[in-house]
C-alpha positions in Angstrom: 93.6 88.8 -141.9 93.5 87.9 -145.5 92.9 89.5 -148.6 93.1 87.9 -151.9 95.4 85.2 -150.6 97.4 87.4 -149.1 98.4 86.8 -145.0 98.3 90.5 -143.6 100.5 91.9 -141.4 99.7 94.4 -138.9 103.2 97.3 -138.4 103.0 100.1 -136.1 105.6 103.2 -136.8 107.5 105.3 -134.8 108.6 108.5 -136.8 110.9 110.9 -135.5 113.2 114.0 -137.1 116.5 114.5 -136.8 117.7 118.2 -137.4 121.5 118.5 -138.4 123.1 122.3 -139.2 123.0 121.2 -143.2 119.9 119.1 -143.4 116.9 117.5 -142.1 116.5 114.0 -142.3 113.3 111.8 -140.9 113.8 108.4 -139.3 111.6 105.4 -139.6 111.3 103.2 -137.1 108.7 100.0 -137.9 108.0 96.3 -136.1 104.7 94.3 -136.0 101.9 95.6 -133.9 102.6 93.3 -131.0 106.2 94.2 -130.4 105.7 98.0 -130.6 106.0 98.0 -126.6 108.8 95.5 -126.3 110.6 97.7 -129.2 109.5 101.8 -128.1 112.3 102.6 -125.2 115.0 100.7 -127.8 113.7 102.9 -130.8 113.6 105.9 -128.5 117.5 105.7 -127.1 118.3 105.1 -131.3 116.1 108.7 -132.0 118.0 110.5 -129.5 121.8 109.3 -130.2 
């Protein structure tokens, strides 16, 4: 798709929070649309280390 110019580019998410004693912290995981499959179990093994 374009838009004024502009190629876009299509990102899926995969948000996650990590809870810690002393702080909450939220972790962003992002790749293009297509990969979201080919990318889920590695983002999901990074989430849970």
């Amino acid at each position: 798709m374009c838009i004024n110019g502009l190629d876009l580019i299509k990102l899926a998410y995969f948000i996650t929070l990590v809870e810690s004693p002393n702080r909450l912290s939220q972790v962003i995981f992002w790749t293009i649309t297509p990969r979201m499959d080919e990318n889920r179990p590695t983002f999901k093994k990074a989430a849970l280390i």
